[in-house]
Phi, psi and omega in degrees: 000123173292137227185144204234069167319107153255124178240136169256130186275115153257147164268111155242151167324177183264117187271004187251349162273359184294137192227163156260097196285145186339313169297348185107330203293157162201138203239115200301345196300137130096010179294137161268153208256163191182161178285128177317151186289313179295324182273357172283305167307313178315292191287304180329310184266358169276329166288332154353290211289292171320321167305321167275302177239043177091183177102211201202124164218137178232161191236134169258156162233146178247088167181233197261188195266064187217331172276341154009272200310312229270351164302293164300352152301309177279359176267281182345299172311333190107002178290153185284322206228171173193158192200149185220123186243128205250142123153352094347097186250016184265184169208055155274123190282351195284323191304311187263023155272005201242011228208287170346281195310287181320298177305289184319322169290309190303336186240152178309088188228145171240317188239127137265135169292162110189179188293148138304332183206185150221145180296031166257340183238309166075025182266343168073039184247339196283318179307288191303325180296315186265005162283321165317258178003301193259014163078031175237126195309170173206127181264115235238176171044046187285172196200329166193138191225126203236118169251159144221121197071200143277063169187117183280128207233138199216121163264114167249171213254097156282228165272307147211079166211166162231155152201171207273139171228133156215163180208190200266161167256120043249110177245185188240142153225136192264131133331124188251203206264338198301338171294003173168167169245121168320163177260123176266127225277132150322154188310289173305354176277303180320346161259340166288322193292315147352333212250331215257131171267159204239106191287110185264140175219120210284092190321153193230352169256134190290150186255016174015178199254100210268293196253135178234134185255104146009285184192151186236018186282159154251150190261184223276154174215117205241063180288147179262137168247125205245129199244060175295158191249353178233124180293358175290311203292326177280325179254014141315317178250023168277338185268338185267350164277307150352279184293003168253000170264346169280330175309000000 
């Protein structure tokens, strides 16, 4: 049976070129922008999915019109269709699960996709917020996901367990990393995706005043460093700070 999957995608800067200024302050201007790791899993397994049983999967993005290009990796990945919605530079999840939510009712869908959290942020709020929104259940930490019919069957990863979940469709399930190793795209899909216009659409909801932020600096980091010449004296006391960050 065939099922007409969306998966979301966030764009973050590139974090391992992200730096810090004297000040703590930091700054994003000329950083290349790239897909998230968890929304990389995400698109993976939505093309999965379409591979074993048919369908269709398009991907949204929420953010700036910089996210364009960043797009086309996922048309590369095997998604069919994509729409980047413009007009935000913010990183509220409630908003943009609202923003989401609102696009997703206009479209054909049975599984929504996405990370569990993004490494820009880490609050893990937008999957339960947009499972609110559109009124569907949502299942977190998958690690594998099996449909049959309408009901969807979810291994999801705890702390140290896995267990079995299903539920009814159209539901959102969040990702953990564990769940696949991305596909790195042949060369011709990369040049059709290349090729492929990409449709942008202009947020139409005021983004109100959800969150307000305090401060964004990074923070000071004062390590003491210790050098041994013999390596037995050194991983004594690697084992013994070890044993004082588990009490």
């Amino acid at each position: 049976m065939p099922y007409n999957i969306i998966v979301c995608v966030k764009v973050i800067p590139d974090i391992e070129q992200i730096r810090a200024d004297a000040n703590g302050l930091i700054d994003t201007k000329n950083i290349p922008l790239r897909i998230e790791t968890l929304s990389e899993n995400s698109v993976e397994e939505a093309v999965r999915l379409k591979e074993k049983y048919g369908g269709k999967v398009t991907a949204l993005i929420f953010g700036t019109q910089e996210s364009v290009p960043v797009m086309k990796k996922a048309y590369a990945m095997g998604v069919d269709d994509g729409l980047v919605i413009t007009g935000y530079k913010g990183n509220n999840p409630m908003f943009t699960a609202k923003v989401l939510s609102e696009k997703i009712k206009k479209m054909p869908h049975d599984i929504i996709i996405l990370g569990n959290q993004s490494a820009d942020s880490y609050t893990g709020l937008l999957p339960g917020n947009l499972a609110g929104l559109l009124g569907y259940n949502v299942i977190g930490n998958a690690v594998k996901i099996e449909v049959a019919d309408r009901r969807i069957k979810v291994k999801k990863l705890l702390e140290n367990k896995n267990v079995l979940v299903e539920g009814d469709l159209p539901a959102v399930i969040s990702v953990a990393q564990e769940i696949n190793e991305p596909r790195l795209p042949p060369v011709m899909q990369i040049m059709a995706a290349g090729r492929k216009q990409i449709p942008v659409e202009a947020v139409s909801l005021d983004s109100g005043e959800y969150t307000k932020i305090i401060s964004n600096t990074a923070p000071k980091s004062e390590r003491k460093k210790k050098i041994f010449e013999k390596p037995d004296e050194g991983v004594a006391e690697v084992i013994k700070v070890l044993k004082e960050e588990i009490r």
